[in-house]
C-alpha positions, 0 to 999 in steps of 0.5 A: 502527493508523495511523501517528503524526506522527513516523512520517509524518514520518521516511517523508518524509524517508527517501523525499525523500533519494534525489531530492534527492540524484540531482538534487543530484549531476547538476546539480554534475556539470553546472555543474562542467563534468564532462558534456563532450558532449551525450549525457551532458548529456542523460542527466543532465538525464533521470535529474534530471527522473525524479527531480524527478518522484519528488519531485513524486509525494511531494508529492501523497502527502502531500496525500493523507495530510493529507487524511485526517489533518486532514478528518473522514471524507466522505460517506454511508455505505452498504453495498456487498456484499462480493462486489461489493467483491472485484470493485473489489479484483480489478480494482485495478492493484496486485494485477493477475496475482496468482491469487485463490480463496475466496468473500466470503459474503453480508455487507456492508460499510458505507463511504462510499468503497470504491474507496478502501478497495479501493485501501488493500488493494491498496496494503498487498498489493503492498508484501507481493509486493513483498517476495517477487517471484519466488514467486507471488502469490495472494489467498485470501478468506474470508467469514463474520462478518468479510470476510477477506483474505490475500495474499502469496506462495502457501506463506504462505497457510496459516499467514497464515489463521489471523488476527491471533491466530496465535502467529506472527502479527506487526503490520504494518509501514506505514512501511517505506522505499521506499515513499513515503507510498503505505503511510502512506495505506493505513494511514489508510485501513484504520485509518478502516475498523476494518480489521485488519491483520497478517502472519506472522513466517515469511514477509514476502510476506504480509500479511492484513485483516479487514474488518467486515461486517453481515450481511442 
């Protein structure tokens, strides 16, 4: 389910704060006359340039989610075979390093954009290594009626596969602070897409996605 405007809303302004302030505190220090020699001077004015640019970064997500928010879906809808669509997730930068295993089976997905669909699951399974770095991370794929994929850290694989059903299977969160509007953006996308979505409540690096197919 896609984030709703009070969601959307309290995410920005969670994830506006820090640069605020950063850029806020370094420009006092200045005009107050507390950076008293060049190498301090020069050091505030980076970290307040990194995080007007982390501001900057903001601004284009939020493009991106009114984008979809407002538009209706663009361009025509075709098939893309789900081995083919695997190939495009595998090589997304977000999910570089993680091992892979599984087969995609022989259906289809049908959608006008699946390099944007293939960039929403990748979003959604780098915040789910995110919150586990040290172990390793791997994605399992498993095709059929639905294509479905899991990933998170390795040991929580298992119970993750067992779908959104599982008794210990939980929503996701697309919210979560720290990671700008790049998740709300995600949640938008695979909403659109009739994907589902879920995570298991023993295990927090994890997250998995069932994606309709049709069959040939």
């Amino acid at each position: 389910m896609q984030p709703n405007l009070a969601q959307v809303l309290n995410t920005l302004a969670h994830e506006i704060r820090t640069p605020l302030a950063v850029s806020q505190g370094y420009l006092k220090l200045f005009l107050d006359g507390r950076l008293t020699n060049a190498d301090d001077t020069r050091r505030a004015m980076e970290q307040t340039r990194q995080a007007l640019g982390a501001l900057a970064t903001l601004c284009v997500d939020m493009g991106k989610v009114s984008a979809l928010a407002e538009k209706p879906v663009s361009g025509v809808p075709g098939n893309i075979a789900g081995a083919d669509f695997i190939a495009t997730l595998r090589s997304h930068d977000e999910v570089k390093g993680a091992a892979w295993d599984g087969d995609a089976g022989s259906g289809s997905i049908v959608t006008s954009n699946h390099r944007e669909l293939a960039e929403a699951v990748a979003i959604a399974a780098k915040a789910a290594f995110d919150e586990h770095r040290e172990a390793p991370h791997a994605l399992r794929v498993t095709g059929g009626n639905d294509l479905q994929i899991v990933a998170g850290a390795s040991d929580a694989l298992p119970s993750l596969q067992e779908g959104p059903a599982a008794p210990d299977a939980r929503a996701v969160d697309f919210v979560k602070g720290g990671k700008g509007l790049k998740l709300i953006w995600a949640a938008f996308v695979l909403d659109r897409h009739n994907v589902q979505t879920w995570s298991d409540t023993r295990h927090r690096a994890s997250v998995g996605f069932r994606i309709p197919l049709v069959q040939a």
